[in-house]
PASE-970639 format. One record per atom (N, C-alpha, C, O): x, y, z. Coordinates in pm, whole numbers, plus 32768, in hexadecimal, padded with zeros to 4 digits. Example, Ala and Ser with C-alpha at 12.3 -4.5 7.8 and 13.67 -1.06 7.14 Angstrom:
REM PASE-970639
    c1    c2    c3
  8527  7DC7  830C
  84CE  7E3E  830C
  8528  7EB6  830C
  8590  7EB4  834E
  8505  7F1F  82C4
  8557  7F96  82CA
  850A  8003  8313
  853D  8072  8324
//
This chain:
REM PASE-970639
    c1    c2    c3
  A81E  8635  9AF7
  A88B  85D6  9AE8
  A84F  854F  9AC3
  A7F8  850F  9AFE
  A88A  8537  9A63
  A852  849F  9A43
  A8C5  8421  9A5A
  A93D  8413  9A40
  A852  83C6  9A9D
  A8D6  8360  9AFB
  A8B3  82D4  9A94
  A845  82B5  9A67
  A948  8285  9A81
  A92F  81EE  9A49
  A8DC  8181  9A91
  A897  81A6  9AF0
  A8DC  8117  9A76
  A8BE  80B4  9AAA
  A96B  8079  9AF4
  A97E  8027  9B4E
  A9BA  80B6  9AB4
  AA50  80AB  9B21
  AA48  80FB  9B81
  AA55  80D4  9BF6
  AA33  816F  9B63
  AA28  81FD  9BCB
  A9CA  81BB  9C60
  A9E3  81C7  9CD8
  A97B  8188  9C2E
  A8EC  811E  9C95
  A92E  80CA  9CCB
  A93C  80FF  9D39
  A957  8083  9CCF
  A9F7  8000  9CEA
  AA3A  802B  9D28
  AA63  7FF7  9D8F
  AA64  80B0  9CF3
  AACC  80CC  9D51
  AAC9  8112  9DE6
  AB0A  80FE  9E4D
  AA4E  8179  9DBD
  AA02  8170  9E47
  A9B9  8129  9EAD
  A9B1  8153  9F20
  A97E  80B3  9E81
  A942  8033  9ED0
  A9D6  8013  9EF0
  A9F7  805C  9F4D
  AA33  7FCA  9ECC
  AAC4  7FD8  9F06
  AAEF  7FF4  9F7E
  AB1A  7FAB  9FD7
  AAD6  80A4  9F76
  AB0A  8100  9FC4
  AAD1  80FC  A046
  AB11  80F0  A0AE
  AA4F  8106  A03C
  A9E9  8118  A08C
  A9FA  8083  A0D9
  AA29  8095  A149
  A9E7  8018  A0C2
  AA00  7FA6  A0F6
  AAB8  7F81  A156
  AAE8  7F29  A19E
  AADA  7FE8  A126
  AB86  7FCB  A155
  AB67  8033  A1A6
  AB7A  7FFE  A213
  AB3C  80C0  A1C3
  AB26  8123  A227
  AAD7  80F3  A2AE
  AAEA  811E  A320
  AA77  808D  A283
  AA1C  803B  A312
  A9F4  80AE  A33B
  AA04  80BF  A3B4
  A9B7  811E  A2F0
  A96E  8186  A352
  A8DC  815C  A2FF
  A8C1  8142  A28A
  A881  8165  A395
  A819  8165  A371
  A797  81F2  A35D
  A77E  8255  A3A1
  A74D  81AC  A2BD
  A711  8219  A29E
  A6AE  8205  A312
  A692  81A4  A358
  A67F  828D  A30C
  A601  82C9  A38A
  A59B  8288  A357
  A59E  8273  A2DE
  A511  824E  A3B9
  A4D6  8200  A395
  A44F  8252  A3E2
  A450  8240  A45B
  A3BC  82C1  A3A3
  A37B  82FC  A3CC
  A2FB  82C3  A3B9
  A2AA  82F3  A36A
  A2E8  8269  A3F6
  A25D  8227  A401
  A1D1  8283  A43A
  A1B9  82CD  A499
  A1AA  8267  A3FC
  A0FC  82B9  A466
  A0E5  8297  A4F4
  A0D5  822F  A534
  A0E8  833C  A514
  A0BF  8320  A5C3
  A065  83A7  A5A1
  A089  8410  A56B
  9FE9  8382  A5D2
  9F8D  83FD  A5E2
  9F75  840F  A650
  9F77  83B6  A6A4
  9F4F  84B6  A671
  9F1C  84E5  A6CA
  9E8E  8473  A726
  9E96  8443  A797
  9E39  8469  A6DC
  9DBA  83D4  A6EA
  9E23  836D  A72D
  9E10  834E  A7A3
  9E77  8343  A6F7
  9ED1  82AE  A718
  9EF8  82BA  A7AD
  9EDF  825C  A7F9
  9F47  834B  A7E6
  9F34  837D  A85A
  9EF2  8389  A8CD
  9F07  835A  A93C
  9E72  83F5  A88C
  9E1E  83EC  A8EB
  9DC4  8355  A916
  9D96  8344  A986
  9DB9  82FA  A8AF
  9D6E  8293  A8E2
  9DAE  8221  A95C
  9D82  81D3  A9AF
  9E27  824E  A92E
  9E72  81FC  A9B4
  9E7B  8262  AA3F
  9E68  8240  AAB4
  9E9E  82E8  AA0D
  9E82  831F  AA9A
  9E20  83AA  AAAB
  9E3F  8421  AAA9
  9DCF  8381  AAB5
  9D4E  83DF  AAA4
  9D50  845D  AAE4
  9D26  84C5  AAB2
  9D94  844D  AB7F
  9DA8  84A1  ABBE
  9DA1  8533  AB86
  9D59  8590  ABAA
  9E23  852A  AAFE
  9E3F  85B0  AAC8
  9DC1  85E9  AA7B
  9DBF  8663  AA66
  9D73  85AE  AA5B
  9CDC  85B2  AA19
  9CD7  865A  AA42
  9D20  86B1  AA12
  9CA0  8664  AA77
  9C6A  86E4  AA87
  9CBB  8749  AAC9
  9C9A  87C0  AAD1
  9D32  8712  AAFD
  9D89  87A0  AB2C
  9E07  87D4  AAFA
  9E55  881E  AB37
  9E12  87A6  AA87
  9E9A  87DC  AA2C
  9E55  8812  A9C4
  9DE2  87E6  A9C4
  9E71  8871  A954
  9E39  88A0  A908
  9E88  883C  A874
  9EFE  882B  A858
  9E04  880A  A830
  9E64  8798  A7C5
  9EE4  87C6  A781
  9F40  877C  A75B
  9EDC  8866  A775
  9F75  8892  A72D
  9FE9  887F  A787
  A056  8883  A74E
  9FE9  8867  A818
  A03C  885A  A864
  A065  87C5  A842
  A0D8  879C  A834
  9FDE  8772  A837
  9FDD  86CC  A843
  A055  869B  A7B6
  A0BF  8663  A79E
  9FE1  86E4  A778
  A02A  86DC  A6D1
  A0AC  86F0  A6DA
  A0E9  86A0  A694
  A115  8763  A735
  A19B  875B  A713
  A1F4  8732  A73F
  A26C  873E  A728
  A194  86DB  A7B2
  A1FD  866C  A7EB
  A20F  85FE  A799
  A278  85CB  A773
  A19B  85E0  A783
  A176  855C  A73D
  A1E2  8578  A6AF
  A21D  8519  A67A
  A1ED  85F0  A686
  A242  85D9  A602
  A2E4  85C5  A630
  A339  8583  A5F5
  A2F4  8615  A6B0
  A355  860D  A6D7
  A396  8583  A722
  A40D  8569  A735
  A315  852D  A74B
  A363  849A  A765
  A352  8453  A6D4
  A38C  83E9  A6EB
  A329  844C  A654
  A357  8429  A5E1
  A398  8415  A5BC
  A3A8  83AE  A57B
  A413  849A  A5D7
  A47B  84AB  A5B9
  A4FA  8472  A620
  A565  8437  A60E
  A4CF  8490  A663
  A52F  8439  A6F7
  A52A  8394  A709
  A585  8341  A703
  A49A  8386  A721
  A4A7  82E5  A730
  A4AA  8298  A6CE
  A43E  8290  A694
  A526  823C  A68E
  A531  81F6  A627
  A4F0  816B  A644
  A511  811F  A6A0
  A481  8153  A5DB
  A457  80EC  A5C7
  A499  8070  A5B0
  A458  800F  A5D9
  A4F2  8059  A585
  A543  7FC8  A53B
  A5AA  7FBD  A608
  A5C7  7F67  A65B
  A5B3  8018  A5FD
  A611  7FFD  A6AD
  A5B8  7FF6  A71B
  A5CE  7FBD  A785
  A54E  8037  A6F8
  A4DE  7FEC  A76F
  A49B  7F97  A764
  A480  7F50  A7C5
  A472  7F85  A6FB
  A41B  7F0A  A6FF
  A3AD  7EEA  A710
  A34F  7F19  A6CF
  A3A0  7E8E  A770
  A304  7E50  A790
  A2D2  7EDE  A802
  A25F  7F02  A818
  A368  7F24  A846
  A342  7F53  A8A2
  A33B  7FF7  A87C
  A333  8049  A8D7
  A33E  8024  A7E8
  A2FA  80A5  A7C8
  A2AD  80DC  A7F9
  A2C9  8141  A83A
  A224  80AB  A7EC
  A1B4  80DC  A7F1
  A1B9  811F  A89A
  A1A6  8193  A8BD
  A1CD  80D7  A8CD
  A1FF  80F5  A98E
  A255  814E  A994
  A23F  81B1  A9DA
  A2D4  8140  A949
  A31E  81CA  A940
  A303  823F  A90A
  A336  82AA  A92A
  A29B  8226  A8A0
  A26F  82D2  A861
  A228  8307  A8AB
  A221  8381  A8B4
  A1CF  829E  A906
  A177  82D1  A961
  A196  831E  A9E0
  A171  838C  AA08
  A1E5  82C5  AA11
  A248  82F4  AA90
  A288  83B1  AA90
  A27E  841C  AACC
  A2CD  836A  AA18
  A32A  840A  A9EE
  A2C9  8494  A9E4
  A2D1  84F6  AA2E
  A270  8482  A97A
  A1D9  84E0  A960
  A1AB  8515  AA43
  A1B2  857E  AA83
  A189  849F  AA61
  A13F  84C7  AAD5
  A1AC  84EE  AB55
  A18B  8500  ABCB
  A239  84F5  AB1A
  A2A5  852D  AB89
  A298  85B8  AB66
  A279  8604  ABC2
  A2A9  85E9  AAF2
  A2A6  866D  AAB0
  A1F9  868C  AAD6
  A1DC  86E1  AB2A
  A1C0  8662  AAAE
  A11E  86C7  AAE0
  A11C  86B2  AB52
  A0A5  86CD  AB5C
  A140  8691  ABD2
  A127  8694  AC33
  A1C2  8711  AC6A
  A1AE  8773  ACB1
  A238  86F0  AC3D
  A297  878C  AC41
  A23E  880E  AC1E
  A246  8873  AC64
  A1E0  8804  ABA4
  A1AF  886F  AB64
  A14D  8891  ABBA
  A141  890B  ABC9
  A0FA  8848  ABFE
  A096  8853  AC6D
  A0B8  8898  ACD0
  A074  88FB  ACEC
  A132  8873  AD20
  A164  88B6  AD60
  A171  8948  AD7E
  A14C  899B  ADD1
  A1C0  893F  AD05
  A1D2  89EC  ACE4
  A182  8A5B  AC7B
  A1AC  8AC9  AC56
  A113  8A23  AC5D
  A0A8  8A5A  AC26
  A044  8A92  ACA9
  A036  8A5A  AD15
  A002  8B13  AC7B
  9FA1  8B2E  ACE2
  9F0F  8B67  AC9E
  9F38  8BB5  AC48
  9ED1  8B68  AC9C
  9E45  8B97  AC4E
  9E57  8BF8  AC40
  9E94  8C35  AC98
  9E2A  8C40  ABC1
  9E2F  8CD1  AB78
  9E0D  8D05  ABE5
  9DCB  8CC1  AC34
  9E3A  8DA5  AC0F
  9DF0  8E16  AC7A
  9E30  8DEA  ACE8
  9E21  8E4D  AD2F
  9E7E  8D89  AD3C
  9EE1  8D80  AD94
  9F4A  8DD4  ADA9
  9FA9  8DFB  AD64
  9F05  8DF7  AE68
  9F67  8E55  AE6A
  A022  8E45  AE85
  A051  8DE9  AEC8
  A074  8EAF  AE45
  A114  8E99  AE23
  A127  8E38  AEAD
  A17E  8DE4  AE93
  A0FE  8E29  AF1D
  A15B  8DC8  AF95
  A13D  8D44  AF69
  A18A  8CE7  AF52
  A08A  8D4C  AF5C
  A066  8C8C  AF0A
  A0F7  8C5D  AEB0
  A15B  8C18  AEBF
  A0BD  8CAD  AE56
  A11A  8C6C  ADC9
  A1B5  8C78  ADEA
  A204  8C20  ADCA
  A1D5  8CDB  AE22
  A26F  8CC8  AE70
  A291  8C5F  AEB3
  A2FC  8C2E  AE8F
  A246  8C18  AF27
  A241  8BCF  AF70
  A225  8B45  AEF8
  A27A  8AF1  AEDB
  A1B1  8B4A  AEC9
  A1D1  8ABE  AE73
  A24E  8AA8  AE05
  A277  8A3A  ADE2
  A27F  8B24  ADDA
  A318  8AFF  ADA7
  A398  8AE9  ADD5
  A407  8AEA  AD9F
  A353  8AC3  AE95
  A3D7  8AB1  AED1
  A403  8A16  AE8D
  A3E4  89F3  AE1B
  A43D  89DB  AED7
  A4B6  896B  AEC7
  A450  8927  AF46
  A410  897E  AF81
  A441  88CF  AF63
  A414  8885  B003
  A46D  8800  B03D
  A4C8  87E8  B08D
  A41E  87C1  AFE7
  A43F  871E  AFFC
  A3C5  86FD  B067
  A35C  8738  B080
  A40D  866B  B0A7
  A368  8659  B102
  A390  8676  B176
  A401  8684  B1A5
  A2FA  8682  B1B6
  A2F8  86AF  B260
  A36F  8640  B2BB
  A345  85CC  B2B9
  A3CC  864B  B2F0
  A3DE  85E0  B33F
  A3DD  860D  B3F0
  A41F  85CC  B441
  A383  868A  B41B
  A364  86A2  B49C
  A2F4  8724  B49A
  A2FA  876C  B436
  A2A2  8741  B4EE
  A26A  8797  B4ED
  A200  87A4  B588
  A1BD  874C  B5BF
  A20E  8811  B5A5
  A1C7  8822  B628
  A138  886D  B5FD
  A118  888D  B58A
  A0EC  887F  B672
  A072  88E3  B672
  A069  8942  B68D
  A050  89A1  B643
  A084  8942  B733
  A092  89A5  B794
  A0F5  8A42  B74D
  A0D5  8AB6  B734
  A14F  8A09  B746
  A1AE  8A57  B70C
  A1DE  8A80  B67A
  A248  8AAE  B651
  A153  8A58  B631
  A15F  8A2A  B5B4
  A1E9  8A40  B571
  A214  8AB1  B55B
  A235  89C2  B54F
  A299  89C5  B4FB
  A2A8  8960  B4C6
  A275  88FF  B4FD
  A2FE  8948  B435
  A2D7  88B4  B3F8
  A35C  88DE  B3A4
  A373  894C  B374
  A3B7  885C  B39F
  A437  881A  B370
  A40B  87F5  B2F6
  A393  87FA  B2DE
  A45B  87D1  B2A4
  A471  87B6  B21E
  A4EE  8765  B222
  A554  878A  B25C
  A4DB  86B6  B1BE
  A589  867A  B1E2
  A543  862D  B164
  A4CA  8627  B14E
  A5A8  85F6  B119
  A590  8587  B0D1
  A568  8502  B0F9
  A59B  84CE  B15C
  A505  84BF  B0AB
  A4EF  8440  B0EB
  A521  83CF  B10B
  A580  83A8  B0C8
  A4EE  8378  B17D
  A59B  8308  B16D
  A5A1  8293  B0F7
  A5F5  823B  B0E9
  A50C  82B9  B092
  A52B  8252  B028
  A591  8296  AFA7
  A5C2  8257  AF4A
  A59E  8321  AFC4
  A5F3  836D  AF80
  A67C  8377  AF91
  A6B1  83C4  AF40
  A6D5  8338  AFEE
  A754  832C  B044
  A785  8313  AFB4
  A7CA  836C  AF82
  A766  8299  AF64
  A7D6  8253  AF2A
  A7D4  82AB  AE65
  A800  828E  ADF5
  A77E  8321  AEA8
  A76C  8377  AE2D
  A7D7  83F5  ADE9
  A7D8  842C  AD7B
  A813  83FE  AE3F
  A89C  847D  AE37
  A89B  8495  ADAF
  A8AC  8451  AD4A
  A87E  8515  ADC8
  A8C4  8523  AD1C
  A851  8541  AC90
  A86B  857D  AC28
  A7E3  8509  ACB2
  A792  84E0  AC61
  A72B  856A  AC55
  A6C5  855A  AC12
  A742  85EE  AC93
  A709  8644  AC91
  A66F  8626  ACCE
  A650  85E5  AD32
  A622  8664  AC78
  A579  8682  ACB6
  A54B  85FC  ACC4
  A4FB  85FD  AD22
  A557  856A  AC89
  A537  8507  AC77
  A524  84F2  AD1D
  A4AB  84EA  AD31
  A556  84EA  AD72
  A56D  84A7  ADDE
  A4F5  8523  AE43
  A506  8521  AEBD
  A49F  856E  AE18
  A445  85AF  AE49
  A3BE  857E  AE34
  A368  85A4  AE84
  A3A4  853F  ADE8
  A34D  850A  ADEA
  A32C  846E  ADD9
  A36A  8431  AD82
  A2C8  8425  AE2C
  A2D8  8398  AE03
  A2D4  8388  AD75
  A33C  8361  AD3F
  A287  8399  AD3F
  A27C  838A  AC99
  A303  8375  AC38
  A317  832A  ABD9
  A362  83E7  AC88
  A3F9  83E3  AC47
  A438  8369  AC93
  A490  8323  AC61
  A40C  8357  ACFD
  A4A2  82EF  AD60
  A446  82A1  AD25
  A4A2  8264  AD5A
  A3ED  825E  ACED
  A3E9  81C4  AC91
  A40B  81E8  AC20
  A445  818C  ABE4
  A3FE  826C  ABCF
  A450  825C  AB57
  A4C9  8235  AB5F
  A4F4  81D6  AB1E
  A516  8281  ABB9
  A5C6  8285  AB9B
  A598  81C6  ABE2
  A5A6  817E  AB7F
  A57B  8188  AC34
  A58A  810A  AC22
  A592  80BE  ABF0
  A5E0  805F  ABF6
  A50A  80E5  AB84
  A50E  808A  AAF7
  A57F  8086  AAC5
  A5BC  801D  AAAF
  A5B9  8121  AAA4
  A614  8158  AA3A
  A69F  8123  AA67
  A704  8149  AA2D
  A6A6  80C4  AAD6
  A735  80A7  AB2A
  A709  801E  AAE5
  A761  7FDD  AAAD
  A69C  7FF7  AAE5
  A698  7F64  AA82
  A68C  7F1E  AA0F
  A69D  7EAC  A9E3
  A65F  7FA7  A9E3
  A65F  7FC1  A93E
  A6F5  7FCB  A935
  A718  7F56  A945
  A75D  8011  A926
  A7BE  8017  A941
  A81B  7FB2  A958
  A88B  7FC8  A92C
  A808  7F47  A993
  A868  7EE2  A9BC
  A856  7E76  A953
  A7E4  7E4A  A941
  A8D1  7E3C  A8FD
  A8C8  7DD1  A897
  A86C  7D64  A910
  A833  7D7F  A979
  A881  7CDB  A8C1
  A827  7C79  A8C9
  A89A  7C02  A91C
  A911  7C19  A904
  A882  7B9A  A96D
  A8DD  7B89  A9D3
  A8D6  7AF7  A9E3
  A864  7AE2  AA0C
  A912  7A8C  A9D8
  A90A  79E0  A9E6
  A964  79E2  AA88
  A9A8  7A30  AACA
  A930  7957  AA8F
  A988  78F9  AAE7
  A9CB  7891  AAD5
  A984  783C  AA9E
  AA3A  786B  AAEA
  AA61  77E3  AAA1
  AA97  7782  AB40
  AAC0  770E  AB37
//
């Protein structure tokens, strides 16, 4: 299809009267990651690293985050590899391991010795999280969704 220099006009137009914004996919590498949190260095396998990392690309918008991107791609990446940690178990694990690490938990909030038994409750920095699914399981997520409650909110005066 061949378009005018009206056809061009009329789409800059369009596009400007719609106020939707195009997707904006800046470089975030796997390297960009690990150097801020090293941790994952050696215990995620990089194809795991790699498809988070493509997968907060696509999620965290640059032009709406801002200065505070780089913290949010990071955040998001190390909520998901640490879910994936969870429920991953080393090749040759026997079916109860890997069963048991694909349970659901949350964190300890009681646990005895004697009688060994141990509770599972959400945390109380997670209270004001409802809703927000897996995010609120790990710290990594309860400062994302924080950010993402401030990313989120227009810009605010006093008069």
């Amino acid at each position: 299809m061949i378009y005018t220099v009206k056809d061009a006009i009329a789409n800059a137009r369009k596009a400007t009267a719609s106020n939707l914004r195009t997707p904006e996919y800046p470089e975030f590498t796997v390297q960009d990651f690990l150097t801020l949190y090293p941790q994952f260095t050696s215990i995620v396998p990089v194809p795991v690293v790699e498809m988070y990392v493509e997968q907060a690309v696509k999620c965290i918008q640059r032009p709406r985050w801002k200065a505070q991107w780089k913290s949010g791609m990071c955040l998001y990446i190390a909520h998901w590899l640490t879910l994936w940690l969870w429920a991953n178990s080393p090749t040759g694990s026997p079916a109860a391991v890997v069963a048991n690490n694909g349970m659901s938990h949350g964190s300890i909030s009681s646990k005895s010795v004697d009688g060994v038994s141990v509770s599972y409750g959400q945390t109380s920095g997670a209270n004001g999280l409802t809703g927000w699914g897996s995010y609120k399981d790990t710290l990594f997520g309860q400062q994302f969704l924080t950010m993402a409650r401030i990313v989120g909110h227009g810009g605010q005066y006093v008069i």
